[in-house]
Every structure is written in structure tokens, then in C-alpha cells.
N, C-alpha and C positions, 0 to 999 in steps of 0.2 A: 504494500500500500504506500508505504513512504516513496520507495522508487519511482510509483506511477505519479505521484504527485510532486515526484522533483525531475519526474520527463515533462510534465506538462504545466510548471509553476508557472513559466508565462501566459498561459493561454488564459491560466484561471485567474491569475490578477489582473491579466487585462483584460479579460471579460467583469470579472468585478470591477475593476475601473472605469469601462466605460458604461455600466448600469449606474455607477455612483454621480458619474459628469452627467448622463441623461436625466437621473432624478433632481439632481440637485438644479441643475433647468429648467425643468418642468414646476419646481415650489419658484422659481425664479420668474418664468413668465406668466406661473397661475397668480402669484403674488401683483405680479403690473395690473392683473386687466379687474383681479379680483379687489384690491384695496388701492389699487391708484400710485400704487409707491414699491419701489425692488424692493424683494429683501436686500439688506444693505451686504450682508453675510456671503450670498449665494455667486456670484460673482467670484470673488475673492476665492473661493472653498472651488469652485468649477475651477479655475485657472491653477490653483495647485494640484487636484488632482489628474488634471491634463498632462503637466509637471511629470507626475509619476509616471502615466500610461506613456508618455513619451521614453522613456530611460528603461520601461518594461520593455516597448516593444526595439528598441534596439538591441535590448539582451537575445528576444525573439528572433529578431532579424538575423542576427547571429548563430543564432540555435540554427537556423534554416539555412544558415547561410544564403538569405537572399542580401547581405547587402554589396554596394556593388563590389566590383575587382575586375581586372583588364586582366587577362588571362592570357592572352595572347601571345606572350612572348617565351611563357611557362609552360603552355601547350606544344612550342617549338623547343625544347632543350630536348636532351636524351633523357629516360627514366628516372635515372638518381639525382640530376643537377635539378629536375623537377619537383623530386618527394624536399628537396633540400628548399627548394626555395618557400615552399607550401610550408616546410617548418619555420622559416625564418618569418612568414607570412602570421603565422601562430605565434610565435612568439613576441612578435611586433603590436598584435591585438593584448597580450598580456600586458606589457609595457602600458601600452594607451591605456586600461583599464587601470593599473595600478595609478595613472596619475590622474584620473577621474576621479577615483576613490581616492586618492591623498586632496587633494585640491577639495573637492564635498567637501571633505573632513573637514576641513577647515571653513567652509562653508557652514556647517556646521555652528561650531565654537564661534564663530562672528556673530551666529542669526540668535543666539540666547541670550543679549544685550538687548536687542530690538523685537518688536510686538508687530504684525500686521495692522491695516488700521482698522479693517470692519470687525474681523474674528478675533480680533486682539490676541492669538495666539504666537508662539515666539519662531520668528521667520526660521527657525531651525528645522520646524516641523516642514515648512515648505523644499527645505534645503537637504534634507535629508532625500530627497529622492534623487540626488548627486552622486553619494557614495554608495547607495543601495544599489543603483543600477550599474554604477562601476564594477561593487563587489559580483552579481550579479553576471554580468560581464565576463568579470575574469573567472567566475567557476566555468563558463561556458567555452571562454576562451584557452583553460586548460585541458579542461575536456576535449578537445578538437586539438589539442597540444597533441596529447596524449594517444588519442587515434591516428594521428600522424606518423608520430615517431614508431610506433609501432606498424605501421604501414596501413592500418585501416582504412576502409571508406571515413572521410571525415566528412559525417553529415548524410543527408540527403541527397542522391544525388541530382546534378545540376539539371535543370528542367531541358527537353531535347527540343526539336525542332516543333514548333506550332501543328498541329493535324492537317493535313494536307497539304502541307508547305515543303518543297523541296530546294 
């Protein structure tokens, strides 16, 4: 059970995430037409949680490996100069993650000084979906290390030619 819900953590927070941005829009525009006035809150709470689904789904992206990459030149080496550069490729997403999630961090510790203004809650909470989707990230990002170097399939493989398309 833990396994199936650490193959599929992204799918499930960003399906919860974007029920939470939907709802919290819908008290947002039943609020305008029904009392004349936003929630002042709902705004403020949509755009953080947007925050998150953004940092989820690039962890997602990852997972699928749909984000882009020019492959082009890696498709033309011989076998090994290819698995090589696919690690260096892996290892290069680990790096960027590691300085996501250092920089958040710090993002962080700044945002516990300071309060939003409608939710009044402390811009950390917003800030936190920095290093989460970093961390996030680099589990994903070693995981596809790690299939690499061992010579696996890393990921899905890549989507083929459109149906009928030659």
C-alpha cells in the first residue's frame, strides 16, 4: 500500500490540489454574486495552493518524464557514450533539485517574520511548496539516477510516433 501511494503521490496531491483551487473559487465567486463582496481570504489561499500544484506537477513531469530534453545528439553517440550522458542528465536534475530545496529553505526561514495580508498566515506556509517540490524532485530525480546507472528503462517510455503518422 505505501509503495502504490509513493508511485502515485503526485497524481493524488494534484488531484487534491486542484479540487482545493476549484473549491476554494467557487466560495470565491458564490461569495461576489451572493453578498456583493470577495471573500477577502479566497484569492490569497487559490494562489498559494496553485503554488503547490505547480512544484507537484513538475515533480510529475519528471516522474513521466514528459519535461522537455533535445535528445538529439544523445540518440546519435554509440551505446555507452549514450547511457553516460543520460546519467550525467540524472545527475544534473539532482543538483537543480538540491538547490530548489536549499534556496525554499531559506525561503522558508524568511517567510516566518512576515504574515500574508488577507489569511494572515506566515508567508512560510506559502513558501514551503519550494523545498517540498524540490525534495520531491530529487526523490524522483534519484530514482531515475538509479535506473540509469543500473541500465534500466528510466521511466516511461518516450511516446512514439502520433497514429497514422509516418
Amino acid at each position: 500500500m505505501i509503495r502504490k501511494a509513493w508511485q502515485n503521490l503526485e497524481e493524488i496531491l494534484g488531484a487534491a490540489l486542484v479540487l482545493a483551487v476549484c473549491a476554494v473559487m467557487v466560495v470565491n465567486v458564490g461569495s461576489r454574486y451572493v453578498t456583493r463582496t470577495p471573500a477577502a481570504w479566497a484569492e490569497e489561499v487559490g494562489r498559494y495552493l496553485f503554488v503547490y500544484l505547480v512544484f507537484v506537477g513538475a515533480s510529475l513531469a519528471l516522474k513521466k518524464r514528459d519535461h522537455f530534453a533535445v535528445d538529439f545528439l544523445v540518440e546519435k553517440l554509440p551505446p555507452r557514450a549514450a547511457r553516460a550522458m543520460r546519467v550525467f542528465s540524472s545527475a544534473a536534475v539532482i543538483v537543480f533539485a538540491l538547490l530548489v530545496t536549499g534556496y525554499g529553505a531559506k525561503l522558508v526561514v524568511a517567510g516566518w517574520g512576515t504574515v500574508a495580508a488577507a489569511t494572515e498566515m506566515p508567508r512560510a506556509v506559502p513558501h514551503a511548496a519550494v523545498p517540498l517540490g524540490g525534495l520531491l524532485m530529487l526523490a524522483r530525480g534519484i530514482e531515475d539516477l538509479v535506473r540509469r546507472v543500473r541500465g534500466e528503462a528510466s521511466g516511461p517510455p518516450p511516446p512514439g510516433p502520433a497514429a497514422g503518422v509516418e
